[in-house]
Residue, then its C-alpha position, 0 to 999 in steps of 0.5 A: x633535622x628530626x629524626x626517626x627510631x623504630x623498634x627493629x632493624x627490619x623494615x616492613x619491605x624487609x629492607x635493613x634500616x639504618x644504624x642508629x647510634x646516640x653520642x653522649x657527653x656532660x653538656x651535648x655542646x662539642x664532643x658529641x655535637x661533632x660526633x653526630x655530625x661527622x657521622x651523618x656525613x661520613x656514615x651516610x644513609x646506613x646511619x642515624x646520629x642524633x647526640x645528647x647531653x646529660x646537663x645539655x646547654x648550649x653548642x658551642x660556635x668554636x665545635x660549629x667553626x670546626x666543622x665548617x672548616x671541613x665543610x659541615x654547617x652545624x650552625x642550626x643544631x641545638x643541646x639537647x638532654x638524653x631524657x629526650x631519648x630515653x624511650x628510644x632504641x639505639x645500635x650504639x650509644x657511644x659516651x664520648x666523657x668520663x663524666x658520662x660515663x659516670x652519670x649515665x652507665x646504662x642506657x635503656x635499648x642500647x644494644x651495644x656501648x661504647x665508651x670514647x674518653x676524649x678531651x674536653x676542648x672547652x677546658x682548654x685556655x689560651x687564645x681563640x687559636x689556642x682554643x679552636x686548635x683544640x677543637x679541630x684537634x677533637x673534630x680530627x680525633x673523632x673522624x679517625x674513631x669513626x673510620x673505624x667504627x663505620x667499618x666495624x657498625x656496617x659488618x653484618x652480624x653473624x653467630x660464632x662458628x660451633x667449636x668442635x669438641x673434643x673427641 
């Protein structure tokens, strides 16, 4: 699925466009594959989710299992690198590791960030049950991140209130 950045969130009908928000992680293979996905889902046309890695390689098919469980097909989506979206402008652009985090502290027309340390699922060892147990651990830890991140993305913008001074 492609999708489309414009400069502001005004459109020419003066209608609001929607939320645009970047997930990234070390390799785009789970972590933030997941997030986008959820988010496409659960944000629905208020939001634009698109992830990227900054060493991207490949989705891993225990993230894609995850999500099928709860019924998302992410059997067609593929790594990608956040160079592809360097000239792009996001809402939010949400680090889902420490490590990148590190590699990528700032992002160019990022409005806000945030920053999601969760466990890599792909580190952890045992049997496929052991492994997908950890995915669908992180797949459940990110839908509850984004309830509250929906909630709070979806609030209109408004100034704080003039404080009064003291007479």
């Amino acid at each position: 699925m492609r999708v489309r950045f414009g400069a502001d969130r005004e459109s020419d009908q003066g209608m609001s466009r929607p939320i645009r928000v970047l997930f990234v992680c070390t390799h785009n293979s789970a972590r933030s594959q997941m997030a986008e996905a959820l988010l496409r889902r659960e944000g629905g046309p208020q939001f634009e989710a698109v992830s990227a890695g900054t060493e991207a390689t490949g989705v891993n098919p225990l993230a894609v299992q995850a999500l099928a469980e709860v019924g998302i097909d992410w059997s067609g989506a593929r790594s990608k690198s956040v160079t592809e979206f360097l000239n792009h402008r996001f809402d939010y652009v949400v680090t889902v590791c420490d490590r990148a985090r590190e590699s990528c502290p700032v992002f160019p027309g990022a409005r806000n960030t945030l920053h999601w340390d969760l466990d890599d699922p792909a580190e952890v060892e045992g049997s496929e049950a052991d492994k997908l147990a950890a995915f669908v651990a992180t797949r459940d830890e990110i839908e509850s991140r984004l309830e509250l991140f929906i909630e709070r993305a979806r609030r209109p913008s408004t100034p704080e209130p003039p404080t009064a001074s003291p007479a």
